[in-house]
KENU-994889 format. One record per residue: y, x, z of N, C-alpha, C in turn; residue in one letter. Coordinates in steps of 0.1 Angstrom, whole numbers, plus 5000, padded with zeros to 4 digits. Atoms other than C-alpha are relative to their C-alpha. Layout:
BEGIN
YXZYXZYXZA...
END
This chain:
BEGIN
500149934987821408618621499350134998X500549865002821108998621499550085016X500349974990818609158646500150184997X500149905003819109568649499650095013X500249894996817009788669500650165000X499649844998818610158682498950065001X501349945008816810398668498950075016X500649984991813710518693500450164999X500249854995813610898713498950044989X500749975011811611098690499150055012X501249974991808111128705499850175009X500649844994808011518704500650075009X499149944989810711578726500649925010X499450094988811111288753499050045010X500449984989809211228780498950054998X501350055007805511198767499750154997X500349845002805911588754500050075013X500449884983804011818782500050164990X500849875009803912208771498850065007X501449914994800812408780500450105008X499749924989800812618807499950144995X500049885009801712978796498850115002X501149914999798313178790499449885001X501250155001796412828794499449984993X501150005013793112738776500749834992X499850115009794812468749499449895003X501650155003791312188754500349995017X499950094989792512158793500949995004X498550104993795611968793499949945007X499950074992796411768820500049904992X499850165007795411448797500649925009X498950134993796211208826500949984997X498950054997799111308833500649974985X499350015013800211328797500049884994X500250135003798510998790501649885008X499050004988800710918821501149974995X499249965002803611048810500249914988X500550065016802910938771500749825003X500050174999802910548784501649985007X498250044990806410578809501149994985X498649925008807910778776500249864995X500050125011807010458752500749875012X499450064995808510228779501649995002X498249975000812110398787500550024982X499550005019811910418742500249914996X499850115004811310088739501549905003X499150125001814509858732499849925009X500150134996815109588754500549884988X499250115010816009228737501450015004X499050084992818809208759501250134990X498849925005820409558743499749994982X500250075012819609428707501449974992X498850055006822209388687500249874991X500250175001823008988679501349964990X498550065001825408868652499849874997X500250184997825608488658501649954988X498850085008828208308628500749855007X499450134995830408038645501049964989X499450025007832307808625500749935010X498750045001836007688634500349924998X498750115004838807498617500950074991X498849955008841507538597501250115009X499049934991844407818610500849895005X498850044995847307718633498949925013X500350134986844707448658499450085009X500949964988842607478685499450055002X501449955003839507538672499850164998X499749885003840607908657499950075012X499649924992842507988691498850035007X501050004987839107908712499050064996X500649935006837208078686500150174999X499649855002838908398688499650015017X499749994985839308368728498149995003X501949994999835008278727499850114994X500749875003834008568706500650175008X499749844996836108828724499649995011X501049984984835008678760498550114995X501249974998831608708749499050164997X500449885002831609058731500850125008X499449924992833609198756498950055018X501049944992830609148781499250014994X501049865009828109248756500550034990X499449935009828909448733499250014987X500850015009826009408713499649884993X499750165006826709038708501149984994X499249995012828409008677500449825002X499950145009830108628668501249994991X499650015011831408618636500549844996X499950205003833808298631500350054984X499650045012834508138598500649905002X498650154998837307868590499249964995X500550095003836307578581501249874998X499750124998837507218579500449945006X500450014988836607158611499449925005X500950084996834406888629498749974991X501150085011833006708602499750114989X500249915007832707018578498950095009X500549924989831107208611498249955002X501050054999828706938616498350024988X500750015011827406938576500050164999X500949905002827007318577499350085014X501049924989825307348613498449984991X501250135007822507038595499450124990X501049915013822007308565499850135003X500549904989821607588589501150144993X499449915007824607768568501150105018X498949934987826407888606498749945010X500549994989824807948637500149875014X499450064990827207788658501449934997X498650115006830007488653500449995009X498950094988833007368674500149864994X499850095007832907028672500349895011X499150104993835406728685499149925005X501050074988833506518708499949824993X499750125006834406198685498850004988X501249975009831906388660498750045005X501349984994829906508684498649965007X500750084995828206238703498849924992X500850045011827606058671498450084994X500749875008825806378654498949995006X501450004984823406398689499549914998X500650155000822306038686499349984985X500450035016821406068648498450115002X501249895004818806368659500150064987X500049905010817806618633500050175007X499949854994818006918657500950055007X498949944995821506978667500049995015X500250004986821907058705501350105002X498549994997825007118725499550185006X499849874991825107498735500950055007X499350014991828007478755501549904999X498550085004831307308762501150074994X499349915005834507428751501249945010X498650004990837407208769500449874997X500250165001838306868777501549994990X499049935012841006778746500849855006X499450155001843706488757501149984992X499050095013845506318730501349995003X498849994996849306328730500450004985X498950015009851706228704501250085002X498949924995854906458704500949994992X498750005011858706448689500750075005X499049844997861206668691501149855009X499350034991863406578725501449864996X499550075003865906408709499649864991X500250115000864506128694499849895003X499650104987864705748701498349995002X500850025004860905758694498950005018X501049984988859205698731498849945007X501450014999856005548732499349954986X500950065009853305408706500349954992X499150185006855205058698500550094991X498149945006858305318687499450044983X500449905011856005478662499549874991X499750135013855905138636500750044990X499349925016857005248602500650134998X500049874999857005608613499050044994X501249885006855505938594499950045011X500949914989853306078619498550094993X500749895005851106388613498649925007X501350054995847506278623498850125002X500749875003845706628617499650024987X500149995018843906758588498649924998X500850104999841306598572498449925003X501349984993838206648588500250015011X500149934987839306718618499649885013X500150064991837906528650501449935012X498950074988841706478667500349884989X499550085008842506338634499449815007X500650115002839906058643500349945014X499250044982841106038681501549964997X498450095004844805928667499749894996X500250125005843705678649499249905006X500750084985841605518675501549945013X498850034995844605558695500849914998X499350125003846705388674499549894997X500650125003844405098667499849915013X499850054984844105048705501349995004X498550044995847805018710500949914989X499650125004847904738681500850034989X499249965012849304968652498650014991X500949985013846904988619500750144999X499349875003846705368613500250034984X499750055015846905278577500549964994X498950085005849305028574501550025009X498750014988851905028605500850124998X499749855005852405418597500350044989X500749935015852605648571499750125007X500649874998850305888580499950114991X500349915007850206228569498950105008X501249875000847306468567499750144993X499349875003847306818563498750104993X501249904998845107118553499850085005X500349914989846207338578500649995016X499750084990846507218611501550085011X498849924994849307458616501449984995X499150115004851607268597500949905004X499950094994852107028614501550015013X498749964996855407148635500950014993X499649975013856807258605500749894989X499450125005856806938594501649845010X499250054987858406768624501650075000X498949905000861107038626500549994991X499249995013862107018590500349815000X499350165001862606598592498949954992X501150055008859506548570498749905005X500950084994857506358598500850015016X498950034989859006218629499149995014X501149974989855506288653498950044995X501149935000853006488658498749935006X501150024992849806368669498950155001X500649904997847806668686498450005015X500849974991845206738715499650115008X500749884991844506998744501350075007X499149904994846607188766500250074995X499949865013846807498743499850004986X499650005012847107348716501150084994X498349935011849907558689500849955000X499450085007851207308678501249895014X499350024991852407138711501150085010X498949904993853707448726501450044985X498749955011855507538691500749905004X498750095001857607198692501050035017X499550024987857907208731501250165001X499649845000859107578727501550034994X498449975008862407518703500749945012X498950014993865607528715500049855004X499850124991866107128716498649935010X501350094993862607058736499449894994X500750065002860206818729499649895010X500550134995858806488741498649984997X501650035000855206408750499549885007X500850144994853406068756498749954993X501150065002850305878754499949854996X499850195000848805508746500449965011X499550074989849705278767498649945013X500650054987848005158805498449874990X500950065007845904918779499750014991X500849895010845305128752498950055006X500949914995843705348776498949935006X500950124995841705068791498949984988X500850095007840304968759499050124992X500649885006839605318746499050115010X501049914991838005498783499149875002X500550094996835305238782498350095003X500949874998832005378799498749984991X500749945015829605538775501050074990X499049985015832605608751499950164999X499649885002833305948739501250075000X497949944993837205928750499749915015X499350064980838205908788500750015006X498950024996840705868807500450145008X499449864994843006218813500849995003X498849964994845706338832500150124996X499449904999848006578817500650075011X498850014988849806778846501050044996X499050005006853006778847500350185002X499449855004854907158836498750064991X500749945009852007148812500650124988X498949925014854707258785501049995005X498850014993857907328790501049904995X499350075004860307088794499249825007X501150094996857306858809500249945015X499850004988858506718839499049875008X500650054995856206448845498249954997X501450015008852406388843499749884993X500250075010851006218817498649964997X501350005001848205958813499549984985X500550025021846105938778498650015002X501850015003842505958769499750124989X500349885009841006268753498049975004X501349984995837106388756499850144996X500049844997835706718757499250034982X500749905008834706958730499550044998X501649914998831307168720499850074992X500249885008830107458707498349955001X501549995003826907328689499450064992X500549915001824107488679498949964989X500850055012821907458644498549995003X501250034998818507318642499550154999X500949895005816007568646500450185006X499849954991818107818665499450095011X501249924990816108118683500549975015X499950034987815907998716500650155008X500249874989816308378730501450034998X498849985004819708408712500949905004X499050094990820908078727500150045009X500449954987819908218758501050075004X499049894998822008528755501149985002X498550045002824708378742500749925011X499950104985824808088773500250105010X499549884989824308378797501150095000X498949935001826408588786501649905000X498550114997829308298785500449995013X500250034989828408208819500850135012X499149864990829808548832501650044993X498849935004832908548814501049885008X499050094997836308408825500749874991X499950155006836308068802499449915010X500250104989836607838827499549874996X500150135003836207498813498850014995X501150025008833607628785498650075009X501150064991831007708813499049914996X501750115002827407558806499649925009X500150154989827307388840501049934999X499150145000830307178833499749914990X500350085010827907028806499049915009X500650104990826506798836501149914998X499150074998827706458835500549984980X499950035015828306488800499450014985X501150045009825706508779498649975007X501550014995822206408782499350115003X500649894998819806678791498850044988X500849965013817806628757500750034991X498849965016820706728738500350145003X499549854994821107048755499250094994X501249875004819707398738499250015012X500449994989816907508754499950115005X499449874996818207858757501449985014X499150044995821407688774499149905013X501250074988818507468796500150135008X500849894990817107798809501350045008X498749974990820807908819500249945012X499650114988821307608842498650065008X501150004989817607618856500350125007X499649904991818507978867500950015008X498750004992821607898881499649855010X500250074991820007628901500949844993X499350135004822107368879498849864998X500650065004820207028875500649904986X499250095010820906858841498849845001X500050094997820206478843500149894981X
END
């Protein structure tokens, strides 16, 4: 994290410089006022923190997912209202790669799947949620024509599962283990290295479902987007039962329907939300900024008050604390 002061007014010619009155005895300057003057100048010279220039490193995911898109769409909200708040992503892995270099303080700031993330929080060590990102619901997808229509269907099916760190990866396989398939045995799972793949494969006959997560996911709108349409479904009425249990880190969502096209009816599944966490040790003043300044952009979901209700209040930065207390939010 790079902090850069703009350079100061030069003393001899801002405010603080008085000239002598023309013919005037030199030894009776108006000290006051100069003194005066002298202390306003060093005030309007002095830097604020706020216009400081801040570059914060966020890590990501692999191209093609989610993580990328909400990474690009987060750093331009946020340096589009300051300008002087830099966030620098880097790919990554994603979740579980995210987590092991918030821990070694190698990145600022991680996106990280709510399946990794809950865990991570409960282990302590420092990590603290600095805001949400967007609730992610699980959906399996095949291309329109196939006979392939719920869970059961997918028994001795290639199905894409994500790549191999990635937190949806670990929300499929939950999935499928709550609707009575082994994601190991009943399958043949494939796992990728770039989560953009994963259409590609579908499309070419190389895997016969996708497993994905989130409304804006790539990967869902690519399949949905070809000529023959696509098909989207969830576990089943007691999958979801067994998987939204309270406490859990998956809950019970409603897709709506004309999510994608071709989507004509809503769809229920279980997803949980996503977070942009924050490395031990973290200058409180730069969470701060970064929180505030989110807070005024148009990212609806990722909002710091819609982290009520979903996390504890000791897991929260305490840069991202001060946000809410100003905004009157109470965290719980």
């Amino acid at each position: 994290m790079e902090f850069h002061s703009p350079d100061r007014a030069d003393s001899t010619t801002g405010i603080g410089a008085t000239a002598v009155p023309e013919g005037g005895d030199p030894s009776r300057r108006p000290t006051r006022r100069i003194a005066l003057l002298a202390a306003v100048g060093l005030l309007l010279a002095r830097p604020a923190r706020s216009a400081e220039t801040v570059r914060v490193v966020l890590a990501t995911a692999t191209p093609g997912g989610g993580f990328p898109a909400f990474g690009e769409a987060f750093s331009a909200a946020i340096t589009a209202t300051d300008p002087a708040l830099t966030i620098e992503r880097r790919a990554t892995g994603g979740s579980a790669e995210n987590i092991g270099l918030l821990r070694a303080g190698r990145v600022d700031l991680g996106l990280v799947q709510g399946e990794y993330a809950y865990p991570a929080l409960a282990e302590g060590g420092g990590l603290t949620v600095l805001a949400p990102m967007y609730p992610t619901p699980g959906l399996f997808v095949v291309q329109a024509g196939s006979a392939i229509r719920s869970v059961a269907d997918l028994r001795g099916r290639r199905v894409v599962l994500g790549t191999h760190k990635s937190g949806l990866t670990v929300m499929g396989r939950s999935a499928l283990s709550a609707s009575g398939l082994d994601p190991e045995r009943d399958i043949s799972p494939i796992l990728l290295d770039r989560a953009g793949d994963g259409p590609t494969l579908v499309r070419e006959g190389h895997a016969d479902a996708l497993w994905g997560g989130g409304l804006d996911w790539p990967g869902f709108h690519a399949l949905a987007g070809d000529p023959g349409g696509a098909r989207f479904f969830g576990p089943s009425e007691a999958a979801i039962a067994r998987l939204a249990q309270p406490g859990a880190a998956m809950r019970r969502l409603t897709v709506p329907a004309g999510s994608f096209a071709g989507q004509a009816d809503a769809i229920e599944t279980v997803g949980s939300w996503s977070f942009v966490l924050a490395r031990p040790g973290l200058d409180e003043e730069t969470a701060y900024r970064v929180g505030r300044t989110l807070a005024r952009t148009d990212l609806t979901d990722a909002q710091p008050k819609n982290l009520v209700g979903l996390v504890q209040a000791d897991r929260v930065n305490a840069g991202t604390a001060r946000v809410l207390r100003e905004a009157g939010v109470i965290l719980r």
